[in-house]
BADREN-281066 format. One record per residue (C-alpha): residue number from 1; x, y negated, z negated. Coordinates in Angstrom, 1 decimal. Last residue first. Layout:
% BADREN-281066
<site NUM <X Y Z>>
...
% end
This chain:
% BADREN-281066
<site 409 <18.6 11.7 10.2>>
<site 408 <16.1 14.3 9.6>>
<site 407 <13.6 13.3 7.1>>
<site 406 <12.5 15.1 4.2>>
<site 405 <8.8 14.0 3.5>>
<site 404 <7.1 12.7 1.0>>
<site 403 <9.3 10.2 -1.0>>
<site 402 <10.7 8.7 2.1>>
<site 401 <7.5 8.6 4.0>>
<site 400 <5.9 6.7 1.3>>
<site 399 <8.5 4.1 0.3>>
<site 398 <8.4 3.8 4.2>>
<site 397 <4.5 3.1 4.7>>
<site 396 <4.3 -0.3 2.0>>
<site 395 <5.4 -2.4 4.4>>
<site 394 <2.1 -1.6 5.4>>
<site 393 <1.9 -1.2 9.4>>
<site 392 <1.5 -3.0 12.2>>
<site 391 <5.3 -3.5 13.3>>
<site 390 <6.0 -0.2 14.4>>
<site 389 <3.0 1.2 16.1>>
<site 388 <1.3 3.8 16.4>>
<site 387 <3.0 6.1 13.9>>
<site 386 <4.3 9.6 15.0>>
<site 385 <4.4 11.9 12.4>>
<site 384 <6.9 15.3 12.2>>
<site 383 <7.5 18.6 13.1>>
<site 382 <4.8 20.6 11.4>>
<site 381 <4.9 22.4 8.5>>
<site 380 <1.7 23.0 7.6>>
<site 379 <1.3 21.6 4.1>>
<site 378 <4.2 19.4 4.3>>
<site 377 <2.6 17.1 7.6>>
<site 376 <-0.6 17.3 5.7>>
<site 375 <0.8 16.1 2.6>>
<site 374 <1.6 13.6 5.1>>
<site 373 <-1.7 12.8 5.9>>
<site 372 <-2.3 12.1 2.2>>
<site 371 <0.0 10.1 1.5>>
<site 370 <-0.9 7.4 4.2>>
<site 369 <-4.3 6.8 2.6>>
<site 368 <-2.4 5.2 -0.1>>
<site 367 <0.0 3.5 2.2>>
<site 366 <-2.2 2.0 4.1>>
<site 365 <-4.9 2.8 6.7>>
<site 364 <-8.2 0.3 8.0>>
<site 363 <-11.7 0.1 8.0>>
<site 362 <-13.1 -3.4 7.9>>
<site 361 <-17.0 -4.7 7.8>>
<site 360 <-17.9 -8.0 8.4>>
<site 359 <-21.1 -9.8 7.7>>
<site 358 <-21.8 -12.8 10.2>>
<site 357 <-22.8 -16.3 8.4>>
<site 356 <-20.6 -18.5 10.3>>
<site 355 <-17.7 -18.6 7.0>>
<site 354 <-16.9 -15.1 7.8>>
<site 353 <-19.3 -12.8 5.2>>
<site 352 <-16.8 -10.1 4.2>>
<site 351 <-16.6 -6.5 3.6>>
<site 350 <-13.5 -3.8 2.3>>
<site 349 <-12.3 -0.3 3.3>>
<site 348 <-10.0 2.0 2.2>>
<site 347 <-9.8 5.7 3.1>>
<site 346 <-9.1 9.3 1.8>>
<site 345 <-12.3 10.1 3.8>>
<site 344 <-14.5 11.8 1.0>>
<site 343 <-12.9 9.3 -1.7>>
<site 342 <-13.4 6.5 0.2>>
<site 341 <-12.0 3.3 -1.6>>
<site 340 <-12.6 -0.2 -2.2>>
<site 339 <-10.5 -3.3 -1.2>>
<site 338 <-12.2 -6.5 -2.7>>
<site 337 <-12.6 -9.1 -0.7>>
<site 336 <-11.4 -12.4 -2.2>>
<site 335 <-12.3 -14.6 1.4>>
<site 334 <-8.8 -15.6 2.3>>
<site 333 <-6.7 -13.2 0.5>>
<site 332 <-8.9 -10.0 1.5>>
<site 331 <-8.9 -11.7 5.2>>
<site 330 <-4.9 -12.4 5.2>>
<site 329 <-4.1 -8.7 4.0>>
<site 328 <-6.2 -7.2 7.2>>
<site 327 <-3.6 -10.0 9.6>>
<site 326 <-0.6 -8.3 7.9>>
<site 325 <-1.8 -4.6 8.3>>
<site 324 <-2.4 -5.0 12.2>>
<site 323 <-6.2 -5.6 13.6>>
<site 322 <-8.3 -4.3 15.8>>
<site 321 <-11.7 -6.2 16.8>>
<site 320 <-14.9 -4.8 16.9>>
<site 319 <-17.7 -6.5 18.1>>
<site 318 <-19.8 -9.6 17.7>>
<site 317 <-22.3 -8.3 15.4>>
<site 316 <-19.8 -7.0 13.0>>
<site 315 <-17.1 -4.5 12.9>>
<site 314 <-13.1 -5.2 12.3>>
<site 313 <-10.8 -2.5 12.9>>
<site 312 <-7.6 -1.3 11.2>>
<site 311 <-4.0 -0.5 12.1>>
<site 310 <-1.5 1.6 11.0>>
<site 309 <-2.7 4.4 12.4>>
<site 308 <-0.4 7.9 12.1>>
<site 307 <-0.5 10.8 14.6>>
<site 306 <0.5 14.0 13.5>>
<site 305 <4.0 15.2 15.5>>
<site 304 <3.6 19.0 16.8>>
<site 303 <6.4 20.8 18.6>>
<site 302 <7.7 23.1 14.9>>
<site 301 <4.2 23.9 14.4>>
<site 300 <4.3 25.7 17.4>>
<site 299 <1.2 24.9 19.7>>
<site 298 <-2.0 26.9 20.7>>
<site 297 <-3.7 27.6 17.5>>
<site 296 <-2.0 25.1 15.7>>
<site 295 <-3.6 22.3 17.7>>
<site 294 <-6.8 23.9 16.0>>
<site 293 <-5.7 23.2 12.4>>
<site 292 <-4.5 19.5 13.6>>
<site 291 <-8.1 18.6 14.4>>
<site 290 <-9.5 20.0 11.2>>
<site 289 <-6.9 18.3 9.0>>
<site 288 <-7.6 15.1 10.6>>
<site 287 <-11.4 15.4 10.6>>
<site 286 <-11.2 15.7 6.7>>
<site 285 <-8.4 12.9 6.4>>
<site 284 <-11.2 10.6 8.0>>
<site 283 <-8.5 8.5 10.6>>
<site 282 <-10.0 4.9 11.3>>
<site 281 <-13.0 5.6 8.7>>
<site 280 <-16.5 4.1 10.0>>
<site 279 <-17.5 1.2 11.1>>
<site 278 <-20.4 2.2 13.9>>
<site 277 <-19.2 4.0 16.9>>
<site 276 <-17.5 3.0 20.4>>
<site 275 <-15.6 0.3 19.2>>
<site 274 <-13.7 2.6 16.7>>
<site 273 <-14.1 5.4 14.2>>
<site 272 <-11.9 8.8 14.4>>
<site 271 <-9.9 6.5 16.3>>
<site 270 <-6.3 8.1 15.1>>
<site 269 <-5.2 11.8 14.9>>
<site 268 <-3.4 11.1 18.4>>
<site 267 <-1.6 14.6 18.1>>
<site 266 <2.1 14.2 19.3>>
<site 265 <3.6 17.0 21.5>>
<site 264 <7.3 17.0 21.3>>
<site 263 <10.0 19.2 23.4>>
<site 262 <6.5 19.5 26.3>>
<site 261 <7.0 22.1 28.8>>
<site 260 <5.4 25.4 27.5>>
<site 259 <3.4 23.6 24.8>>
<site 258 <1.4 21.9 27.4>>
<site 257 <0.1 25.7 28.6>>
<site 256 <-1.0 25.9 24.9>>
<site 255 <-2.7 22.1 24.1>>
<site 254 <-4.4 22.3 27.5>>
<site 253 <-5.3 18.3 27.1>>
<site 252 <-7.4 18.0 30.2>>
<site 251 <-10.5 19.2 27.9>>
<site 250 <-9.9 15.9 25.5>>
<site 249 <-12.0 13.6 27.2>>
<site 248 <-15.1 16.0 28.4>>
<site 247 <-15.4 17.6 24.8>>
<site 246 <-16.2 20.7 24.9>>
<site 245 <-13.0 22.3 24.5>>
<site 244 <-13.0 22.7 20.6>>
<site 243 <-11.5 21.2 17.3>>
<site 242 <-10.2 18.1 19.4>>
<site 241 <-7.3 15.8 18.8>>
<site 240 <-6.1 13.4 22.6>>
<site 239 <-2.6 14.1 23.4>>
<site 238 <0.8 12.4 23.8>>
<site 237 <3.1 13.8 25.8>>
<site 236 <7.1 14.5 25.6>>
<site 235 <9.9 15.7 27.3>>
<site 234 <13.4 15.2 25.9>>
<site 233 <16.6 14.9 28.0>>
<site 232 <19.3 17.0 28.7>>
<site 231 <19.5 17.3 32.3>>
<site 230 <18.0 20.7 32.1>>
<site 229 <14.9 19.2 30.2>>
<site 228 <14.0 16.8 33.1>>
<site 227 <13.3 17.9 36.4>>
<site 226 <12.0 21.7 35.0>>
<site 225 <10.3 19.2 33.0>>
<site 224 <8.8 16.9 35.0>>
<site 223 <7.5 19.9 37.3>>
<site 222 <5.6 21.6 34.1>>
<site 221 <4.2 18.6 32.7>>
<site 220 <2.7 17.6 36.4>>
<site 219 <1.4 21.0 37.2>>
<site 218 <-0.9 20.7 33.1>>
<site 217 <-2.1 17.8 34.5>>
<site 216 <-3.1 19.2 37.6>>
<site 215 <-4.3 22.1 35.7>>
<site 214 <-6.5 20.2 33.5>>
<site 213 <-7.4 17.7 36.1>>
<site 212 <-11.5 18.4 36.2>>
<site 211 <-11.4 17.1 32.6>>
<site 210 <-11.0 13.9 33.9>>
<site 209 <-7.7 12.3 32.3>>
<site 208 <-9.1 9.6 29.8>>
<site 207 <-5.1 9.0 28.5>>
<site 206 <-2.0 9.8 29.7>>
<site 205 <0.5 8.7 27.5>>
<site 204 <3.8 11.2 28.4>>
<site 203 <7.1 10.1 26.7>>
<site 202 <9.9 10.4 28.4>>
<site 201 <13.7 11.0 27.8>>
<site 200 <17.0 9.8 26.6>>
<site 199 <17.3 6.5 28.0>>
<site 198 <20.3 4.8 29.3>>
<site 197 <18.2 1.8 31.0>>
<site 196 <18.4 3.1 34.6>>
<site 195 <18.6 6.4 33.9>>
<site 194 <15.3 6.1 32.1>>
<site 193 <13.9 4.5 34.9>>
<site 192 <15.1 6.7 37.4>>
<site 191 <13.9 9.6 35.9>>
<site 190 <10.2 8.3 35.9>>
<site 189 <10.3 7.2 39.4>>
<site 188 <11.4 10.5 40.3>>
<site 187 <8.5 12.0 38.7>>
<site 186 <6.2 9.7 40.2>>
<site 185 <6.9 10.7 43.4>>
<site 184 <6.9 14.0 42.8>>
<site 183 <3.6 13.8 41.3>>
<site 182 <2.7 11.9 44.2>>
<site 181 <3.5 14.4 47.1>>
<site 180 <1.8 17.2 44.6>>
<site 179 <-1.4 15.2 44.7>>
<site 178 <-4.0 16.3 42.0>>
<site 177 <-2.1 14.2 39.3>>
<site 176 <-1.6 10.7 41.4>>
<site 175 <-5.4 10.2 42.7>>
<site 174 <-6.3 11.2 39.5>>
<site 173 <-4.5 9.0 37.6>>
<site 172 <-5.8 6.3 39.5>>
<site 171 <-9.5 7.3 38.3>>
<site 170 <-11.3 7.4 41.5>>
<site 169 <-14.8 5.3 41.1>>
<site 168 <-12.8 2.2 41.1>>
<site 167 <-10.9 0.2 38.0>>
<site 166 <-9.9 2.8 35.7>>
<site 165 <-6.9 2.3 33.8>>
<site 164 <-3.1 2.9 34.8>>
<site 163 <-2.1 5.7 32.8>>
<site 162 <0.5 5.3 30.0>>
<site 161 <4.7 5.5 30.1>>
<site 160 <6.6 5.9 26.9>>
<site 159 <9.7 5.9 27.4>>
<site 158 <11.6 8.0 24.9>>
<site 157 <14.6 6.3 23.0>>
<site 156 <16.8 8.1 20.5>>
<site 155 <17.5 6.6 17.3>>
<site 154 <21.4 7.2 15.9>>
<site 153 <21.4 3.1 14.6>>
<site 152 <23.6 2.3 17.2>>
<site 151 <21.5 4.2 19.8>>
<site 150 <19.0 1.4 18.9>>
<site 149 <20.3 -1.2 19.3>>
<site 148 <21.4 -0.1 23.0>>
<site 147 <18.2 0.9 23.4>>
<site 146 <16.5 -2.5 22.4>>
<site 145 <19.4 -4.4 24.4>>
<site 144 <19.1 -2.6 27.5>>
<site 143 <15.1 -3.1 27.7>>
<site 142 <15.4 -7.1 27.3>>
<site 141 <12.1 -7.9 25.5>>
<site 140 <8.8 -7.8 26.9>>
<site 139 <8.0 -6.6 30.7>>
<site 138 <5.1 -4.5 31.6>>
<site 137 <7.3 -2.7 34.2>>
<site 136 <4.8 -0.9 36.4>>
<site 135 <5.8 1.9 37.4>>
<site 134 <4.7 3.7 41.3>>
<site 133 <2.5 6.5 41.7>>
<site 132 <0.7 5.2 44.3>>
<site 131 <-2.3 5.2 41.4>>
<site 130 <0.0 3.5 39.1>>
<site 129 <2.1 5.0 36.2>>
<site 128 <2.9 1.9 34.0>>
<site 127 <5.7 0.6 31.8>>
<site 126 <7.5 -0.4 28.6>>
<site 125 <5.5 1.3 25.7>>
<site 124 <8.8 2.1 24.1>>
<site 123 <9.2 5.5 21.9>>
<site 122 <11.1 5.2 18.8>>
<site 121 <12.9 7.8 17.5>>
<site 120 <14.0 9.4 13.7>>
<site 119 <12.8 6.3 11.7>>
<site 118 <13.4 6.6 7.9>>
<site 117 <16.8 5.1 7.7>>
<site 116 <16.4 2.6 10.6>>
<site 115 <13.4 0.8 8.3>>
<site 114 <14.5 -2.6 8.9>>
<site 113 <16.4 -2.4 12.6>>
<site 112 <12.9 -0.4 13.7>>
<site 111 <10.4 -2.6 12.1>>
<site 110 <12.7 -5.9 13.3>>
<site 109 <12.5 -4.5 17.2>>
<site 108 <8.4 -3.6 16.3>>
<site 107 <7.6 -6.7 15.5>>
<site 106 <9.5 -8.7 17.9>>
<site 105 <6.9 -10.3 20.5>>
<site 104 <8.9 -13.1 22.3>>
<site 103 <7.8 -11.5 25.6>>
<site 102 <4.4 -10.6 24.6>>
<site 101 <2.7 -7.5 23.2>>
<site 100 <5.8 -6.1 22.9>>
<site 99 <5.2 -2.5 22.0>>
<site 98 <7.0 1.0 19.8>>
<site 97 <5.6 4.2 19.4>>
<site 96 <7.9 5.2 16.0>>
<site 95 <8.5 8.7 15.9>>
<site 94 <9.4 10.2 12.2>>
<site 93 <10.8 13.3 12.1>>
<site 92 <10.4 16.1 9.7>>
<site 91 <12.8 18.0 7.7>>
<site 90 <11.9 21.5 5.9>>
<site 89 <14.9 23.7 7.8>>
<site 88 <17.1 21.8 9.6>>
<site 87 <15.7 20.1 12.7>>
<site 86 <17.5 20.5 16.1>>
<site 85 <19.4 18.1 17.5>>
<site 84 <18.3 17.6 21.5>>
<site 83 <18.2 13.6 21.2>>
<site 82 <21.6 13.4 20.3>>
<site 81 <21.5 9.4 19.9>>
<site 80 <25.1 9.3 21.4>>
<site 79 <23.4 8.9 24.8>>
<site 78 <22.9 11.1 28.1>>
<site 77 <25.1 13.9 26.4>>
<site 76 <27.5 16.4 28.3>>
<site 75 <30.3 17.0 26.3>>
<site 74 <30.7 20.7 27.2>>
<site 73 <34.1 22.0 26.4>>
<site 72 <35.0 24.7 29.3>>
<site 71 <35.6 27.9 29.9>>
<site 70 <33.8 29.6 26.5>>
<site 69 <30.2 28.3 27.7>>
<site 68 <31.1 28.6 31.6>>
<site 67 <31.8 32.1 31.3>>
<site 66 <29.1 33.1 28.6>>
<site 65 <26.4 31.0 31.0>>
<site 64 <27.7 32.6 34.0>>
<site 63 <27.0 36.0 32.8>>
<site 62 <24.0 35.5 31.0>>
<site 61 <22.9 33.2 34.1>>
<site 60 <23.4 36.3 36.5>>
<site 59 <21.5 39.1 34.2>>
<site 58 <18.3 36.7 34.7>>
<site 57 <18.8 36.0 38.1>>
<site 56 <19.7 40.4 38.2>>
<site 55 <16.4 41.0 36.3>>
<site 54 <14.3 38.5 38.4>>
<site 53 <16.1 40.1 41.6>>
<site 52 <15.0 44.0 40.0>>
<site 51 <11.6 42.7 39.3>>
<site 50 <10.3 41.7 42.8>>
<site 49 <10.3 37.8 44.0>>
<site 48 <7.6 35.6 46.0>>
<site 47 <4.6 37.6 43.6>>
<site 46 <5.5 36.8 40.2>>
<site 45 <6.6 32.8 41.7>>
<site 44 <3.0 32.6 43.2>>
<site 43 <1.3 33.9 40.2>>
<site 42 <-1.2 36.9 39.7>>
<site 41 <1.7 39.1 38.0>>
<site 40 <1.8 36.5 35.3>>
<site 39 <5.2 36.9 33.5>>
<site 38 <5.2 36.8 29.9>>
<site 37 <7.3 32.9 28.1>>
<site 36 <9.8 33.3 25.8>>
<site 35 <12.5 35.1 28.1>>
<site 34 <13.0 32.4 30.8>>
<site 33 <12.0 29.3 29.1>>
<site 32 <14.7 29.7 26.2>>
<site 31 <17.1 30.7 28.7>>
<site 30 <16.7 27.6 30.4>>
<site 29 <15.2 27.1 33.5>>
<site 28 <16.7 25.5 36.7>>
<site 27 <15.6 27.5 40.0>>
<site 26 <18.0 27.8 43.2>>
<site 25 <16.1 29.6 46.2>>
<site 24 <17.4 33.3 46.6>>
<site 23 <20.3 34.5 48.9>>
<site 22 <20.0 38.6 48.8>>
<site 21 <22.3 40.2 45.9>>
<site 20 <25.5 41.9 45.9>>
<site 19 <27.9 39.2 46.7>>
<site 18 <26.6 37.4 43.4>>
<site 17 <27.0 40.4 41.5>>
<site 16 <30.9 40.9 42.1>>
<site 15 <31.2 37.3 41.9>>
<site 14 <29.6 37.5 38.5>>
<site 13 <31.7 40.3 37.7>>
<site 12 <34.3 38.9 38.7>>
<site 11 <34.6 35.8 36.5>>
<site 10 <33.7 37.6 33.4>>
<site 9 <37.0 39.7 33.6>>
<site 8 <39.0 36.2 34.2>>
<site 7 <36.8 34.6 31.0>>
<site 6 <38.1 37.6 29.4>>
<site 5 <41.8 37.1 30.2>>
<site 4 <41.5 34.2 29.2>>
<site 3 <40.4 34.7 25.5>>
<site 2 <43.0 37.6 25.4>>
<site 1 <45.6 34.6 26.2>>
% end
């Protein structure tokens, strides 16, 4: 009885207040939002309102909030994954990016069933953001079924949605990001997709933004979340490392304004060599540290996932080719390589002569050089790894994980 009589008491004043103040455009912010972040007097939303309304807004959704919060039983939850538990102190998550490469392409499905212990969320490479701003469903296995599967086993699922590529002198994302019209549109297309197949938020894979679209990038992270994160779902994005802002593909990435919408921001600590460089280590544990130091600067430790390969690539004289764990095993079996290792990088590597005559050179991760990015992961206390992809890696990865880290299940 005293408990309704409060809510009663509670009641009125926020009527009282309501009555007393000038009608104001709805905004959705949490709390969190609304007292962590300063207030730039040079903004549009500073300007459009005076102190005394943002106080009494502010004062109002205390009010309400208490109201509401002891009223009523909230069961609101978009899946019975919980994507919105918070960490306990010390554990980490592990995100699995998750791909069919073809319709019958399983890999990653019997990854995620096998290793459901140790995987916290997955993240499914399932569609497209084109120039329009339409999706693109790349197809693969039945959506429904993967997160239904998956919510059984207490995973959430985060979209993952990439950048169409470059195929004119406009980069299509551009076209879309510097567009408000189109960033709406392609916001609603977002939330409709993971409404559609029961999913529990988004994961953001832009990649080669222009680094003349920081801000636009930066517009489109803040309008999917206020969209998003009241609803209960989880914003994400994927980001490029960088130790300084000079270089033109990571510069769109602004790590801290991105940290003010983004639930999860994963580091692609990955590519340190590739096809655009002689063979070299795939993730030099020196370069990774240094990468993830600066992301600290401008991002809570508690928002940061490292990015784990577990992949390699292939140099020689015809290119480079990538290759998953299973297929790097078959070359050391089939021409007796022997697997050496890079102290400096923490990295193994081996060479072969295939049976044309062309020398070979492989760089690849496994669970040795695994270890030590997750004494990374301890060392600073970030959130989590994020490992691209499930299916590709050693078997050997989840002994790792499980005896490094403390995982949140």
């Amino acid at each position: 009885m005293k408990r309704y009589k409060s809510n009663i008491v509670w009641c009125l004043v926020l009527a009282m207040l309501v009555m007393s103040m000038p009608a104001a455009p709805a905004y959705a912010f949490s709390l969190g939002d609304l007292l962590g972040q300063t207030v730039d007097s040079s903004s549009p939303d500073y300007q459009s309102s005076s102190s005394g309304s943002s106080l009494i807004n502010i004062l109002i959704g205390l009010v309400s909030g208490k109201f509401l919060g002891s009223a009523f039983d909230s069961n609101y939850n978009n899946s019975s994954a919980s994507p919105l538990k918070p960490n306990a102190a010390g554990e980490k998550e592990v995100v699995g990016f998750y791909a069919e490469w073809w319709g019958a392409d399983t890999s990653s499905f019997n990854s995620m069933v096998k290793n459901s212990d140790a995987v916290s969320t997955i993240a499914p490479f399932w569609t497209t953001l084109n120039g329009d701003a339409s999706l693109t469903d790349r197809g693969g296995n039945d959506h429904t079924a993967v997160a239904k599967k998956a919510h059984d086993n207490n995973i959430p699922v985060l979209l993952l949605v990439n950048n169409e590529k470059q195929n004119e002198v406009t980069p299509p994302i551009h076209t879309v990001l510097e567009n408000p019209n189109l960033r709406t549109k392609a916001i609603n297309n977002l939330e409709a997709y993971i409404k559609k197949y029961k999913l529990d938020g988004v994961n953001i894979d832009f990649e080669m933004v222009p680094a003349g679209d920081r801000e636009n990038l930066t517009s489109f992270m803040r309008e999917l979340s206020a969209r998003l994160r009241p609803q209960g779902y989880v914003v994400s994005i994927d980001v490029f490392p960088k130790q300084d802002e000079s270089n033109d593909v990571s510069i769109a990435y602004d790590y801290q304004e991105l940290a003010k919408y983004a639930d999860k921001i994963m580091i692609m600590t990955y590519d340190n060599h590739g096809a655009w460089s002689q063979a070299g280590a795939i993730a030099d544990i020196n370069w990774v540290e240094n990468n993830l130091k600066y992301a600290l600067r401008f991002i809570p430790k508690e928002k940061i996932y490292l990015g784990i390969a577990a992949y390699g690539y292939d140099w020689s004289s015809k290119g480079v080719e990538s290759l998953e764990y299973p297929a790097i095993m078959n070359l050391v079996q089939k021409f007796g390589s022997s697997v050496l290792w890079d102290e400096s990088s923490k990295s193994p590597h081996f060479s072969y002569t295939g049976p044309d005559g062309i020398a070979h050179n492989v760089w690849f991760e496994n669970s040795e050089s695994l270890k030590y990015k997750l004494d990374l992961v301890n060392k600073y206390d970030i959130a989590g790894i994020a490992i691209w992809k499930l299916g590709e890696e050693d078997p050997g990865y989840w002994k790792v994980i499980k005896d490094k880290l403390s995982l949140r299940r």
